[in-house]
N, C-alpha and C positions, 0 to 999 in steps of 0.2 A: 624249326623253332621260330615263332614270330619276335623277333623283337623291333617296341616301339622308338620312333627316334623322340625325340626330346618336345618336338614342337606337337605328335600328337598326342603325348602324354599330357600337356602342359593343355591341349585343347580338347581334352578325352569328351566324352556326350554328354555324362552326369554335367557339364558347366554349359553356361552359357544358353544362345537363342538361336533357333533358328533363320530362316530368310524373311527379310521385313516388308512387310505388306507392301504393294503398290497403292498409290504412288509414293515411292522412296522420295524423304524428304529433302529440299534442296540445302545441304550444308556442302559447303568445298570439306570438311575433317571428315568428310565419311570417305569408307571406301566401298566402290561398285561393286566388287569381287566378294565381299563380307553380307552385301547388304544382298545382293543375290543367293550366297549359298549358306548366310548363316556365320553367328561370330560363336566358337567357341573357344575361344582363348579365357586366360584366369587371371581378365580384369575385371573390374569395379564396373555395374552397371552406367555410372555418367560415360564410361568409354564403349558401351556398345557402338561395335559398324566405324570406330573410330581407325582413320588410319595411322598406322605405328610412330609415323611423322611427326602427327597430328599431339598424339598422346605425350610425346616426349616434349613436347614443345607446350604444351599445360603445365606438367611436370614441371619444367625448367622455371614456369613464371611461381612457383611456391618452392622451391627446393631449401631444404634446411642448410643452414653454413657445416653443420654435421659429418665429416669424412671418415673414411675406413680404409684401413691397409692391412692387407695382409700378407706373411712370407709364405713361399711358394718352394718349398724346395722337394717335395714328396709328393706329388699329386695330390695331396689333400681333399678325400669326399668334403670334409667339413669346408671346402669355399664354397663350394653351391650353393649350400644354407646360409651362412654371412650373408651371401649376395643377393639374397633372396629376399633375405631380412633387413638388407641394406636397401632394399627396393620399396618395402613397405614403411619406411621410416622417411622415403623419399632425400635421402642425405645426398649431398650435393656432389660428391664422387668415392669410386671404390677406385684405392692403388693395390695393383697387384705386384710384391717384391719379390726377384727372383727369378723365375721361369716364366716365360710369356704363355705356355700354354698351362692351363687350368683345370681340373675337374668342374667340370659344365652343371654333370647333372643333376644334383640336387639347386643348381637358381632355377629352376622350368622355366627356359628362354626370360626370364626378368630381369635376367643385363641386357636388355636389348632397349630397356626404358630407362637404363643409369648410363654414366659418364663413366666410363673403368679406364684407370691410368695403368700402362706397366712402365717400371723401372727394373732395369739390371741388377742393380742391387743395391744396399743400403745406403751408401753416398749421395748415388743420383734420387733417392726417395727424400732423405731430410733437405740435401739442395732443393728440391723441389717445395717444400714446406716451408722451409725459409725463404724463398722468394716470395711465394704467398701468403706471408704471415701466417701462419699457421702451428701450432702444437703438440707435439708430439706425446701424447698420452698411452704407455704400454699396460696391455691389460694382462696380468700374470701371478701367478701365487709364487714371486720370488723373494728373495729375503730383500725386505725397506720397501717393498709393497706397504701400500695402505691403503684399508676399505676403501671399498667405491663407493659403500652406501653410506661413509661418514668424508665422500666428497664432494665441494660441487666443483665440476668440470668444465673448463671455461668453453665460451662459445663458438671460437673459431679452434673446435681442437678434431686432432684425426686421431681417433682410438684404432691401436696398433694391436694385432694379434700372429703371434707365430703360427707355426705347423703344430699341428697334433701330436703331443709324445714328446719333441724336442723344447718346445714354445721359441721365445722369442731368442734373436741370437746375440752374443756381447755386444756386436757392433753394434744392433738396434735399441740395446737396451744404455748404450753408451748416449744415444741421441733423443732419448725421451726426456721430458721434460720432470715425469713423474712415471712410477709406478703404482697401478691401483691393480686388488684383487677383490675378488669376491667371496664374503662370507661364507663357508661352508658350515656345517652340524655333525656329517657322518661320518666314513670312516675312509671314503676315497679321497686318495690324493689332489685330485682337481673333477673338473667337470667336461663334459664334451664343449670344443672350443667353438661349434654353433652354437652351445646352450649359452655358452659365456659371452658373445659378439651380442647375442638381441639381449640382452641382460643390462650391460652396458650401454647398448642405444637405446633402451626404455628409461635408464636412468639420465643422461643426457636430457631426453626427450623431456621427461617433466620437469625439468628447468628450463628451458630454453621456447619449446615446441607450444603454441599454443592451440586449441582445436582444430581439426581437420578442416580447409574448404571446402564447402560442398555448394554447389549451385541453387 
């Protein structure tokens, strides 16, 4: 059985460019190894042949005050996704609470271009947001929730999400500042907690986020 690891899924053929014509152009952000065999990784064309270095260090000059936490107590497929979508929103760290090892595979290698905090567990997670001034906003359909979409969400806050199935835990739900949920219509109980994580950072985003940089 073939199975892909993470980084050639993330760099499959359908993306990306081949090896770039000589003479390769003289930038120190490029890398030899890329520009020789070809970038297919599943970034944004201004990063072709860019080294990972390079990219993260762009990144960091735009990053949103924007953070994400999330508990970790069940390997959770749905981290990979957050972190994926915590990549395209460019927010300025992802904490992970709980368990230091993660389900990888739904980010495709894109924590490799965010800041990911771990914390043991919930103490050391809100210690940590209280040094940094930062707010503690749980996202969850528990009772004294209140819409997200009749919130607005201040700017230095880190939108908190539990495990799938359990959600978030007393302790953490003791240390938020607020609870918000999200509107539902139909007849399930909640929604998958990737669907709910870019949800809440689209919503963030259009207050805070102003147009994308582009060169």
């Amino acid at each position: 059985m073939n199975i892909r690891t993470e980084d050639e899924m993330a760099g499959a053929a359908e993306h990306g460019v081949g090896p770039h014509a000589q003479p390769w152009p003289n930038d120190p952000r490029l890398d030899p190894e890329l520009l020789a065999q070809g970038d297919r990784r599943n970034v944004e064309d201004r990063f072709r042949y860019w080294r990972l270095a390079a990219i993260v260090a762009e990144l960091d000059r735009s990053r949103h005050p924007l953070r994400v936490a999330i508990q970790n107590w069940e390997h959770d497929f749905n981290i990979g996704s957050m972190v994926r979508t915590a990549n395209a929103f460019n927010v300025a760290g992802v904490h992970i609470v709980g368990r230091r090892r993660w389900n990888r595979r739904g980010a495709m290698v894109t924590d490799r271009y965010l800041h990911v905090h771990h914390h043991p567990d919930e103490a050391d997670f809100l210690g940590w947001l209280a040094e940094h001034d930062y707010r503690a906003v749980g996202v969850d359909n528990l009772p004294g929730s209140v819409p997200l979409e009749r919130t607005e969400l201040p700017e230095r806050v880190c939108l908190v999400f539990g495990s799938e199935g359990p959600g978030l835990t007393p302790e953490l739900v003791a240390g938020c500042d607020r609870l918000v949920a999200i509107t539902q219509y139909g007849s399930t109980r909640s929604i998958n907690a990737g669907a709910a994580a870019a949800i809440a950072m689209y919503h963030w985003a259009r207050r805070w986020a102003g147009p994308p940089e582009r060169p």
